[in-house]
Backbone bond lengths (Angstrom), bond angles and torsions (degrees), N, CA, C in turn:
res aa  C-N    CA-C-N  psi(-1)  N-CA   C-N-CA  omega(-1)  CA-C   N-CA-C  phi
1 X - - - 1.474 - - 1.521 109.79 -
2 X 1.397 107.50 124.80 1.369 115.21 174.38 1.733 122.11 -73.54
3 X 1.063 125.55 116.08 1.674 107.73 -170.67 1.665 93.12 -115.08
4 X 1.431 91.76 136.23 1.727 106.66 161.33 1.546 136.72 -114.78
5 X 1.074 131.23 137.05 1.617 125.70 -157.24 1.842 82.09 -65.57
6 X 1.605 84.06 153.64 1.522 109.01 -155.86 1.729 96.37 -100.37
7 X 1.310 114.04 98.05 1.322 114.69 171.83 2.014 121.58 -32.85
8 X 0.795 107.48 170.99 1.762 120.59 179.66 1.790 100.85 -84.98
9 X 1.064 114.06 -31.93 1.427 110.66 -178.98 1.261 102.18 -96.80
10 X 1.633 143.85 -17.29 1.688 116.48 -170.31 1.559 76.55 -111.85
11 X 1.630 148.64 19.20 1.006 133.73 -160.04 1.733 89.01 -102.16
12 X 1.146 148.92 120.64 1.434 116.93 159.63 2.225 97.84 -84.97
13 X 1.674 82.59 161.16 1.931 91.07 -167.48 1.684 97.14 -98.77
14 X 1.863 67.54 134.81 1.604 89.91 -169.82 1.457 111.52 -81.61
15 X 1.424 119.85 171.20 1.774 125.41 -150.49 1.355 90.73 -88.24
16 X 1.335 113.09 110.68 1.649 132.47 137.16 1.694 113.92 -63.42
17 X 1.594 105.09 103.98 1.499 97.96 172.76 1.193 147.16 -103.10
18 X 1.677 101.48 79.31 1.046 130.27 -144.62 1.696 86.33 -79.70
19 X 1.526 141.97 152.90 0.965 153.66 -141.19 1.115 108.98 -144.19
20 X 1.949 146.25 107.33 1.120 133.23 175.66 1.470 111.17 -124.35
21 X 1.302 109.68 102.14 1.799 116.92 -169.36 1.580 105.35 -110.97
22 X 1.347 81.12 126.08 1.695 109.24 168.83 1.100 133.99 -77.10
23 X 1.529 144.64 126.12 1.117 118.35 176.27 1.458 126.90 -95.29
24 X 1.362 127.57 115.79 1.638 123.04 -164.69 1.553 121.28 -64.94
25 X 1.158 134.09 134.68 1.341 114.70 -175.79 1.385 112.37 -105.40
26 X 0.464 144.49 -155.09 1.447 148.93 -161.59 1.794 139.58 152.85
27 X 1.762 130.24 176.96 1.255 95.73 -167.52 1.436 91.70 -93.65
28 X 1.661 135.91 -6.43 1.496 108.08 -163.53 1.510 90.73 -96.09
29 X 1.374 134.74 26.16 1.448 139.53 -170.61 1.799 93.26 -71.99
30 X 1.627 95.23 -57.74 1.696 121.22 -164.37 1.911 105.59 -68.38
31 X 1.823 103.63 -43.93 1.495 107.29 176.96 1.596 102.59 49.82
32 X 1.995 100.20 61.39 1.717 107.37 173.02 1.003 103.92 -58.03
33 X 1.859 140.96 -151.89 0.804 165.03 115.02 1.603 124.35 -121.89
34 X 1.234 147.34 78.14 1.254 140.41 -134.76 1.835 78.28 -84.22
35 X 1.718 91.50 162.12 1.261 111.13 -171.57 1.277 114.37 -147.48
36 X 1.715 154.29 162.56 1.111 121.99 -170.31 1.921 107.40 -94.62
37 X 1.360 81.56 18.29 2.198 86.51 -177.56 1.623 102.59 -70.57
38 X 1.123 137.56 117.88 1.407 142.85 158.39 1.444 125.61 -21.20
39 X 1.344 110.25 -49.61 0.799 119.97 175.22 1.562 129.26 -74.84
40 X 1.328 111.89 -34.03 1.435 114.24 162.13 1.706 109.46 -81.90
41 X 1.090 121.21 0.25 1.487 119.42 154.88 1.452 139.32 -84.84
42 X 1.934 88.92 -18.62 1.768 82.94 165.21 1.288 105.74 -109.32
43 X 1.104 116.92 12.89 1.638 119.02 170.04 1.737 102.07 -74.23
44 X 1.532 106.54 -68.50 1.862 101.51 176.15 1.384 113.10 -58.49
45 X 1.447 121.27 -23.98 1.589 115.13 164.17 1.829 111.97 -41.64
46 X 1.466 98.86 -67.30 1.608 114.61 -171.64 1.674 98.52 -54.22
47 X 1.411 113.56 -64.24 1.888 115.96 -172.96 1.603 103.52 -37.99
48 X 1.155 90.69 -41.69 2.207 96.64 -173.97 1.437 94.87 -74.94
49 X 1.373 147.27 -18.94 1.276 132.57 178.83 1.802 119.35 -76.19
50 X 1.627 80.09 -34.54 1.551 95.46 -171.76 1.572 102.83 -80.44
51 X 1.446 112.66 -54.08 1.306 99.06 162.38 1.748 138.34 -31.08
52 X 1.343 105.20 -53.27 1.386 105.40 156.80 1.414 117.42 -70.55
53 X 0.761 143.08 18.65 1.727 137.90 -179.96 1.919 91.37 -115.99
54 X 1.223 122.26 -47.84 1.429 136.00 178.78 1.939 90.09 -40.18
55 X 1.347 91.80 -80.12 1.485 114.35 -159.68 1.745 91.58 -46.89
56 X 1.235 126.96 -68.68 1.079 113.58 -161.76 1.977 114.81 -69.40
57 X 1.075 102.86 -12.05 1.800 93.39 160.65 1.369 105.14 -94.32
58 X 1.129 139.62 15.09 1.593 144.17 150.45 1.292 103.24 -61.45
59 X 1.576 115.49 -68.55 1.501 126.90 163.45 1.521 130.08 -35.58
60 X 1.452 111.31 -39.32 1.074 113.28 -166.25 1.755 105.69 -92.07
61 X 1.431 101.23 -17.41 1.651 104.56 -171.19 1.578 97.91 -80.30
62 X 1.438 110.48 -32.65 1.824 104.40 -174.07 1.620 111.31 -77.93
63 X 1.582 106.77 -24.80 1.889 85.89 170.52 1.657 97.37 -105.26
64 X 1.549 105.14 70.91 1.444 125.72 170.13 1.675 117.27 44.86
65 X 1.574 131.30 -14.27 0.907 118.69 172.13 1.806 137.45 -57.61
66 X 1.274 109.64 82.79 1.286 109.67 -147.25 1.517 114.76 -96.13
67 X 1.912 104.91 -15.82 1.508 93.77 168.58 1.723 109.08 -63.74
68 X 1.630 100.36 -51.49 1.399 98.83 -177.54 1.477 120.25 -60.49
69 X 1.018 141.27 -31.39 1.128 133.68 168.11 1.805 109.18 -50.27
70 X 1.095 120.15 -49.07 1.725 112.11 165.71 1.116 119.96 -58.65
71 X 1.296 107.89 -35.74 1.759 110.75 -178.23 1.799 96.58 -61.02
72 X 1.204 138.38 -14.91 0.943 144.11 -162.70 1.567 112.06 -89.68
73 X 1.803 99.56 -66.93 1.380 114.59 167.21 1.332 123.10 -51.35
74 X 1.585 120.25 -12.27 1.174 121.05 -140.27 1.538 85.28 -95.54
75 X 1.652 122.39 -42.05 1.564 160.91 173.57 1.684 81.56 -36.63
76 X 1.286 100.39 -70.98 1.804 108.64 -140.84 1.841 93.86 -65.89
77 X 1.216 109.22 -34.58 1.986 102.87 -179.53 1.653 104.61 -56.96
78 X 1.979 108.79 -57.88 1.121 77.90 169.69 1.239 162.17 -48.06
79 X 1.589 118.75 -17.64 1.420 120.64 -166.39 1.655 97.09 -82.54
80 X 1.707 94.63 -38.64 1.613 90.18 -163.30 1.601 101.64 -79.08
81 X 1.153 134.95 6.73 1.520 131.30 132.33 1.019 125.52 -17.20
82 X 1.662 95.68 -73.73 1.367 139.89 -147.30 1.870 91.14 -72.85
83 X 0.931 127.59 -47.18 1.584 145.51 -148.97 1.695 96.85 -127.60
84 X 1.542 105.54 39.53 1.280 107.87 175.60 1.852 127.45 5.20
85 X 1.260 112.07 72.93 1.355 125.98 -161.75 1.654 95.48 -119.69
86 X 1.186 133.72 65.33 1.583 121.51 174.54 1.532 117.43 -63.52
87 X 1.380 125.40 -33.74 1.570 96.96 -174.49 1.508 130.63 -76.53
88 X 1.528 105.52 -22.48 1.356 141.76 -179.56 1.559 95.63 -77.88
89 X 1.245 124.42 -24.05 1.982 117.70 139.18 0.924 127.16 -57.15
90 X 1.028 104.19 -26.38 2.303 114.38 -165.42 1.338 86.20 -75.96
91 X 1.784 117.51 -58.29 1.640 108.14 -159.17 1.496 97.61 -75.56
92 X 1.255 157.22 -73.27 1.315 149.13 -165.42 1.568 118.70 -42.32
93 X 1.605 105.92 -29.37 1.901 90.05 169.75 1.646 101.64 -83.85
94 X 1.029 136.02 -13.34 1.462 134.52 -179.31 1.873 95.66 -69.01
95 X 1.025 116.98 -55.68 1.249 127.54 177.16 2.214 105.00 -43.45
96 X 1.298 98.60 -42.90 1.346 113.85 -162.93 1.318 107.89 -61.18
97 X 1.611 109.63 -40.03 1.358 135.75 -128.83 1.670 96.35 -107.24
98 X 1.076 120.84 -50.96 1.723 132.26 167.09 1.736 104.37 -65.92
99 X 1.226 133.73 -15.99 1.545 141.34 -177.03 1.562 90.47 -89.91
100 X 1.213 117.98 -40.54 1.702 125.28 177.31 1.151 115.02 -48.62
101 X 1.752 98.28 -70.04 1.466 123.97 164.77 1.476 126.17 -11.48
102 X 2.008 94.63 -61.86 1.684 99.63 -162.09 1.645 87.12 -83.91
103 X 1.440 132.88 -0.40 1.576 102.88 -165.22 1.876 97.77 -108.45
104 X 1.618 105.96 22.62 1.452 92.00 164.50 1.710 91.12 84.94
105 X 1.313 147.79 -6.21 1.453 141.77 171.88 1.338 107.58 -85.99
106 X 1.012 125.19 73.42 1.298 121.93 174.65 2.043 122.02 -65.54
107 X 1.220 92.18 -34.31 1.572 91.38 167.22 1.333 118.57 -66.68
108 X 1.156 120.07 -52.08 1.530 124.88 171.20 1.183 118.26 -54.23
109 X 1.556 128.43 -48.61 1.524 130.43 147.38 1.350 116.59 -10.54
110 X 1.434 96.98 -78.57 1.669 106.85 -175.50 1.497 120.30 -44.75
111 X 1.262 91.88 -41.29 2.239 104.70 169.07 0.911 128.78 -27.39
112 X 1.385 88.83 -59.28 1.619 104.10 -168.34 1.997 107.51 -92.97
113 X 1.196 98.24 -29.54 1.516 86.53 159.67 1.203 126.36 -45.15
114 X 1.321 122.27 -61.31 1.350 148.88 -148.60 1.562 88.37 -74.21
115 X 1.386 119.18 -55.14 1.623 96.09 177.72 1.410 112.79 -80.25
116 X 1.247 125.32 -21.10 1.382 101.05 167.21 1.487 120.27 -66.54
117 X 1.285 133.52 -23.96 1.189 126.61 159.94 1.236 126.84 -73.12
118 X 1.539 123.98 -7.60 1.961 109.63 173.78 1.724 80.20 -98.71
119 X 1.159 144.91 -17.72 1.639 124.44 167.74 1.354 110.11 -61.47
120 X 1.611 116.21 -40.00 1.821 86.65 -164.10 1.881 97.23 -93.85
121 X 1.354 112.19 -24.98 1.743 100.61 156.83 1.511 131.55 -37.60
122 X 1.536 103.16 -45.32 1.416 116.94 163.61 1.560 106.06 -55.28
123 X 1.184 148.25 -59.24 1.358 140.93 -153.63 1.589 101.58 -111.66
124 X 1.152 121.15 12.69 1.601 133.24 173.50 1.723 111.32 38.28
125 X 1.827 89.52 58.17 1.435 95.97 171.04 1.744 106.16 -92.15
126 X 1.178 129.76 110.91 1.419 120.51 -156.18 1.847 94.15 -92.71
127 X 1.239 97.15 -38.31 1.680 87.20 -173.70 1.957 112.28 -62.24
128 X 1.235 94.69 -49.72 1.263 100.98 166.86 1.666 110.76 -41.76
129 X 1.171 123.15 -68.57 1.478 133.92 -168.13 1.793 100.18 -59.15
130 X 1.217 118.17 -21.07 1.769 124.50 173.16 1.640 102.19 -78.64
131 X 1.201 122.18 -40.89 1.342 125.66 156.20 1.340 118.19 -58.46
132 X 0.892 158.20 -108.81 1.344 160.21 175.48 1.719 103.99 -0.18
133 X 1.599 120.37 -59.06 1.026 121.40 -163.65 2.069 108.65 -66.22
134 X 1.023 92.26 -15.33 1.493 108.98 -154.96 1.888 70.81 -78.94
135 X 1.629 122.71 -74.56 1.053 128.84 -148.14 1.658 105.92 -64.58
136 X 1.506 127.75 -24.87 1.218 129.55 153.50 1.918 119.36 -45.67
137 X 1.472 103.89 -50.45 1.422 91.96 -179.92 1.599 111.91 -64.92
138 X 1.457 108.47 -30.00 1.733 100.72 -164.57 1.511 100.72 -62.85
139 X 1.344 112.13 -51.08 1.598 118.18 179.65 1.909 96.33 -42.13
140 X 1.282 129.17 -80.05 1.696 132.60 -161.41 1.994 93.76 -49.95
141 X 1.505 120.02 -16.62 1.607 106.81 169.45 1.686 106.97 -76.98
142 X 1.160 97.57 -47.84 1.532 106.10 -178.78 1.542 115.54 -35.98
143 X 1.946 108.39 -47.78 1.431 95.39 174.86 1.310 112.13 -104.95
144 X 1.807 128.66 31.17 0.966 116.11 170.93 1.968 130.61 93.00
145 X 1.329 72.59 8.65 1.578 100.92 176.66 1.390 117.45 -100.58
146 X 1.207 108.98 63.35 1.399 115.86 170.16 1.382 136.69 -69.58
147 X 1.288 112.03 -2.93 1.496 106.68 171.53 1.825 94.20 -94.03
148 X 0.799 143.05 -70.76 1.165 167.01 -95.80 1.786 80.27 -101.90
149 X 1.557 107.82 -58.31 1.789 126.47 169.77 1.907 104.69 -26.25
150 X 1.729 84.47 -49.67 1.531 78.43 -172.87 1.429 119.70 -86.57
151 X 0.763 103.34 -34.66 2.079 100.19 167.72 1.135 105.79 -32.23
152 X 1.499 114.52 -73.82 1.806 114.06 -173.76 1.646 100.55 -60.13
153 X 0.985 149.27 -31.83 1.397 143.67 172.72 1.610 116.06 -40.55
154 X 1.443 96.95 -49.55 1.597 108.34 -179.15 1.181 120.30 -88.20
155 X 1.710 124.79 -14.04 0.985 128.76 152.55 1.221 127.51 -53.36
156 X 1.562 115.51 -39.11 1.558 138.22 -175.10 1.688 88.58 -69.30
157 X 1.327 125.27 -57.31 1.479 134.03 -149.79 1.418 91.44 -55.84
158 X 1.145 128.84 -56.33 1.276 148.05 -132.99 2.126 88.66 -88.00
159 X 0.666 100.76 -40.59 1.756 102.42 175.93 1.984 103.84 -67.58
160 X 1.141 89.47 -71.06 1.589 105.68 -179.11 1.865 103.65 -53.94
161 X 0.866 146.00 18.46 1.270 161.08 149.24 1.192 124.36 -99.79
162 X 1.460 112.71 -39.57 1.905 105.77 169.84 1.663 94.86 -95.68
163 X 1.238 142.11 4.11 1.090 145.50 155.45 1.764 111.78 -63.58
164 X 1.120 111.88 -42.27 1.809 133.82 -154.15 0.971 102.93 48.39
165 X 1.311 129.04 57.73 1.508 140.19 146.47 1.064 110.95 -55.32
166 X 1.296 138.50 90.88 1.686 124.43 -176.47 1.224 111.52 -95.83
167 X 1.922 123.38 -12.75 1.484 105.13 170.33 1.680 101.11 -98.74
168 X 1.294 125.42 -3.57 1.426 119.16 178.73 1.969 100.40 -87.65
169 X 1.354 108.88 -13.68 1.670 107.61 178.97 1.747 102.70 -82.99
170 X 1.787 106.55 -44.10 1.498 98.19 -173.49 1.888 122.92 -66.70
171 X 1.761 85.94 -5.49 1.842 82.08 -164.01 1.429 98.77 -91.05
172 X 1.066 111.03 -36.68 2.135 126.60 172.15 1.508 86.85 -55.50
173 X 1.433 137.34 -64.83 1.690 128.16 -156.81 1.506 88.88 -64.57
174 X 1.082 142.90 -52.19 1.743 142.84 -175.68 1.262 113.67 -49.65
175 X 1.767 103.28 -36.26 1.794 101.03 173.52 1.147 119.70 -83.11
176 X 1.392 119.86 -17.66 0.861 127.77 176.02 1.802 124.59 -73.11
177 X 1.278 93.45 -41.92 1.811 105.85 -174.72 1.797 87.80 -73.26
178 X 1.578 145.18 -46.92 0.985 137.51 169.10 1.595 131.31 -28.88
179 X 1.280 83.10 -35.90 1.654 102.97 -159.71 1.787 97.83 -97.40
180 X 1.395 115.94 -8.60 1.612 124.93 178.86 1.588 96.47 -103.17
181 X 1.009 106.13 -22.57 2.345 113.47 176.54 1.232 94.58 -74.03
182 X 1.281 141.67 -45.46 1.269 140.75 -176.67 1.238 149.64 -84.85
183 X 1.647 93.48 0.98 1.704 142.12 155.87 1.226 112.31 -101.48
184 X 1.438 139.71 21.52 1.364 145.95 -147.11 1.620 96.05 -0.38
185 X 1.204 102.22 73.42 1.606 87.77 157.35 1.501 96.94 -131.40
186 X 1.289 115.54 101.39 1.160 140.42 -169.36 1.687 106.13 -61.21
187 X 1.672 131.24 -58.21 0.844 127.03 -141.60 1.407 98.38 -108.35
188 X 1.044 129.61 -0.22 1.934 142.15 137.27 1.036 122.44 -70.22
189 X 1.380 115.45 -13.82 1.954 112.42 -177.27 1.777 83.02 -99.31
190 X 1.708 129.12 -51.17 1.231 94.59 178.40 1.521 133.66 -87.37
191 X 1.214 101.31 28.51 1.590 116.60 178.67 1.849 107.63 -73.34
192 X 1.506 80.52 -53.86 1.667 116.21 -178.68 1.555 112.41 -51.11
193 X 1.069 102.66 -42.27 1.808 111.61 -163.33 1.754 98.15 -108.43
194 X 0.860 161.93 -19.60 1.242 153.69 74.32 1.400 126.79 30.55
195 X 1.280 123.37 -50.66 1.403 153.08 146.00 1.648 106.81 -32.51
196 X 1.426 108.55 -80.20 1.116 156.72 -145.21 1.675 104.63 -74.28
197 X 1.881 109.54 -40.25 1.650 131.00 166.30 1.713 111.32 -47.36
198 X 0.958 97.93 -52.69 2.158 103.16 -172.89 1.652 92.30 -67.43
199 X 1.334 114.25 -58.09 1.142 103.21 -149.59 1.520 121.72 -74.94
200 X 1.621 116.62 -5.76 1.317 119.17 150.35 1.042 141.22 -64.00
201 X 1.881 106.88 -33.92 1.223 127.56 166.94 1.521 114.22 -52.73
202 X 1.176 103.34 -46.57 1.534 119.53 179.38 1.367 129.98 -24.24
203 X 2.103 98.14 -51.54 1.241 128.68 -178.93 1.596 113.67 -105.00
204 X 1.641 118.54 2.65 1.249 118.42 157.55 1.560 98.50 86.83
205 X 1.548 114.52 18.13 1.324 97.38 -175.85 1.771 109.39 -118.21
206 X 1.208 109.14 125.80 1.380 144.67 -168.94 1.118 98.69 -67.43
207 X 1.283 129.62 -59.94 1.676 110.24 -169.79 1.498 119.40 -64.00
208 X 1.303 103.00 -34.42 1.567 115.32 -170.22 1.306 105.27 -65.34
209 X 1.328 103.21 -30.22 1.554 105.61 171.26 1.335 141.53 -80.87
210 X 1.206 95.65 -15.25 1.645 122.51 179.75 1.885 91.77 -85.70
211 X 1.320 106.47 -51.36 1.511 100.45 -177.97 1.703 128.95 -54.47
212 X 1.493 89.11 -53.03 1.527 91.96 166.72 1.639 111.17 -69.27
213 X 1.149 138.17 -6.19 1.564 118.10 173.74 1.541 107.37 -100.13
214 X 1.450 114.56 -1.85 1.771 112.93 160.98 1.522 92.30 -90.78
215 X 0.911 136.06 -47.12 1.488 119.45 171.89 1.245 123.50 -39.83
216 X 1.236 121.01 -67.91 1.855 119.63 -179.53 2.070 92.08 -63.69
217 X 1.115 141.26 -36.23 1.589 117.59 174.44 1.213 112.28 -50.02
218 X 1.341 113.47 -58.23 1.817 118.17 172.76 1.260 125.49 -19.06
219 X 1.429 101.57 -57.18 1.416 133.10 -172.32 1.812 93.39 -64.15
220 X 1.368 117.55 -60.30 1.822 124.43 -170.46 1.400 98.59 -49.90
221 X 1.403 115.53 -34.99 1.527 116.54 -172.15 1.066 114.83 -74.95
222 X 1.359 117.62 -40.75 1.659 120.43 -174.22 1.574 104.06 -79.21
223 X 1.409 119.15 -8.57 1.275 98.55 172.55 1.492 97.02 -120.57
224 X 1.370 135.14 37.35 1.067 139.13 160.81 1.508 136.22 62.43
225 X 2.030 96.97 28.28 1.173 109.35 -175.32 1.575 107.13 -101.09
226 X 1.433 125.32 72.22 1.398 138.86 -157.74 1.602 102.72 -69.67
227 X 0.762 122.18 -4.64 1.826 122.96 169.79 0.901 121.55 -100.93
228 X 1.406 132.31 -26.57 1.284 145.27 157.63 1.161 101.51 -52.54
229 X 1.318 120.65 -67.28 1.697 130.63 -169.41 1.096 106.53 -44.68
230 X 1.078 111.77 -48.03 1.849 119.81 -162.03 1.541 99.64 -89.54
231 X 1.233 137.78 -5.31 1.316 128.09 148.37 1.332 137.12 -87.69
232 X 1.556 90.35 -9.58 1.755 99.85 166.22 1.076 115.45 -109.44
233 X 1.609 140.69 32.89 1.011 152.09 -173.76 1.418 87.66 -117.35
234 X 1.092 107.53 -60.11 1.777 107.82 -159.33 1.608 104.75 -72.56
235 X 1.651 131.48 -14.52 1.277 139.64 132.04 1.475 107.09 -20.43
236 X 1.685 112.77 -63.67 1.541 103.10 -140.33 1.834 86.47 -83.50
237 X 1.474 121.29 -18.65 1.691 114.76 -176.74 1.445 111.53 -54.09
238 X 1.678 88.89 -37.62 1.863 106.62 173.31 1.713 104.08 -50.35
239 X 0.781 121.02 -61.07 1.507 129.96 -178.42 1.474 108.44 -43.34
240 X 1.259 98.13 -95.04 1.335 121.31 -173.16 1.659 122.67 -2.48
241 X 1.425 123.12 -93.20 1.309 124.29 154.01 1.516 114.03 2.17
242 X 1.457 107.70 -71.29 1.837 93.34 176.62 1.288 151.50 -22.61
243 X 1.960 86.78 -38.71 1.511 128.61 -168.65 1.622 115.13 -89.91
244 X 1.118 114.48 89.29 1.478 104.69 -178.50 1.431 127.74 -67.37
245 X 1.219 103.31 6.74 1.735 111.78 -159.54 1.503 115.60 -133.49
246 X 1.732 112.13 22.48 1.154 123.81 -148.80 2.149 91.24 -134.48
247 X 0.783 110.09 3.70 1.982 99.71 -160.45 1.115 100.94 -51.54
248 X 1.373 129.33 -25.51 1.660 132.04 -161.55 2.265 95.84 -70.91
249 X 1.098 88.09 -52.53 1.452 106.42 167.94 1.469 104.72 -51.20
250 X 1.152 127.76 -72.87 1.445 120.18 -172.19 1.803 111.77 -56.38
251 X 1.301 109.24 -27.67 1.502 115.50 -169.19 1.616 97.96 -67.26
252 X 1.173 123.57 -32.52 1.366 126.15 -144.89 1.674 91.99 -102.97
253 X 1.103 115.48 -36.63 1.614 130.37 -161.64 1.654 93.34 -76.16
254 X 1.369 119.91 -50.97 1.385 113.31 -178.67 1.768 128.62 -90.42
255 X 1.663 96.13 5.37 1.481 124.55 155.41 1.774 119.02 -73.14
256 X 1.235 108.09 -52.30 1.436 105.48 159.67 1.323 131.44 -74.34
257 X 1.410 105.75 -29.36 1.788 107.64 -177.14 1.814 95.06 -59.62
258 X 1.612 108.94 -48.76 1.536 111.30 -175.68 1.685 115.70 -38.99
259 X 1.485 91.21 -52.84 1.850 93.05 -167.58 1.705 104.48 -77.39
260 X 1.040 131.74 -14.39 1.500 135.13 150.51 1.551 121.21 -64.51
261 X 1.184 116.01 -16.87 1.499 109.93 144.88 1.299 137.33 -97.89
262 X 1.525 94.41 -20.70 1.390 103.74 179.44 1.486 115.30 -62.27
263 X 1.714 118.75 -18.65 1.610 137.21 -161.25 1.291 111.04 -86.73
């Protein structure tokens, strides 16, 4: 069998798993206690306003309305300003900041990251602050800032490790080995994703695993080891099936295996 490097157009692009986590708010987030003091009654008055203002740009961001959905969030910081509430800032500019994200604002993105990360530093929410950092690098991929992507990557890693997060460590090592494919530095992206193989297994999860083993093929391709590729493809077919929640993965996996025979 003759194999040929797989053009950009018969190639379809394989899953970068890049990770964008939200933080949900909620009422036992705040854990009021109403009291008959006035003043702590129009305080949970206002938290319950903002709360509903939160929730409903939740709503408004999933049937894509995403200016309004900020116009929303934008509401809910103020109150908790207003009602001196800082961490319940941290999570609503994170909210702000991924709404940035999907609308192509990447500077503004970063904004609101950045204060959501000196808020939950301020209150030494570390998991939170592994979130945020994670959602800073995806934004610096977005414009192509891949070194810079990876700093905050390893920053994130480095939390999610004294955590023993092992599927929040393998999906950061995946962004990470992505973000080294896109620096052609081939033999750091499969260092990365390699990494990234046990520790899905770990948690029994199939897609992640199927993802990272189209990841390291990618990688065989771009450096033009087409047998390799095509034996770790037919790995991830092995996979796949298991995974009920993955077809997009299988669609794509048996799209490339095709044009690797077709070559």
């Amino acid at each position: 069998m003759n194999f040929k490097r797989i053009t950009s157009a018969a190639f379809i692009a394989l899953f970068s798993t890049f990770i964008d986590i939200n933080l949900e708010l909620s009422f036992s987030q705040f854990k009021i206690q109403a009291t008959n003091s006035q003043l702590q009654a129009q305080t949970l008055s206002r938290k319950t306003e903002a709360i509903n203002l939160v929730n409903q740009g939740i709503k408004q961001s999933q049937n894509n309305q995403l200016n309004a959905a900020i116009k929303s969030w934008k509401l809910a910081i103020n109150i908790y300003k207003q009602v001196d509430d800082g961490f319940s800032q941290g999570s609503v500019f994170n909210y702000i900041g991924s709404a940035y994200r999907k609308l192509n604002e990447y500077q503004k993105a970063l904004d609101s990251f950045e204060e959501a990360l000196a808020i939950f530093r301020k209150f030494k929410q570390k998991a939170s602050e592994g979130t945020i950092l994670n959602n800073i690098g995806l934004t610096y991929i977005n414009i192509g800032k891949y070194q810079k992507a990876i700093k905050f990557y390893q920053q994130a890693l480095k939390i999610k490790k004294e955590y023993e997060d092992h599927r929040g460590q393998a999906t950061l090592l995946n962004n990470i080995g992505t973000a080294y494919r896109n620096l052609n530095q081939y033999n750091k992206a499969l260092e990365n994703y390699q990494q990234a193989l046990p520790l899905y297994k770990s948690v029994f999860d199939k897609a992640g695993e199927a993802t990272t083993l189209n990841n390291i093929a990618a990688v065989y391709n771009n450096q033009g080891k087409y047998s390799q590729a095509l034996k770790i493809y037919k790995q991830v077919l092995e996979i796949l099936p298991a995974s009920n929640r993955n077809q997009i993965s299988l669609g794509t996996t048996l799209n490339n295996l095709g044009v690797l025979y077709r070559n």
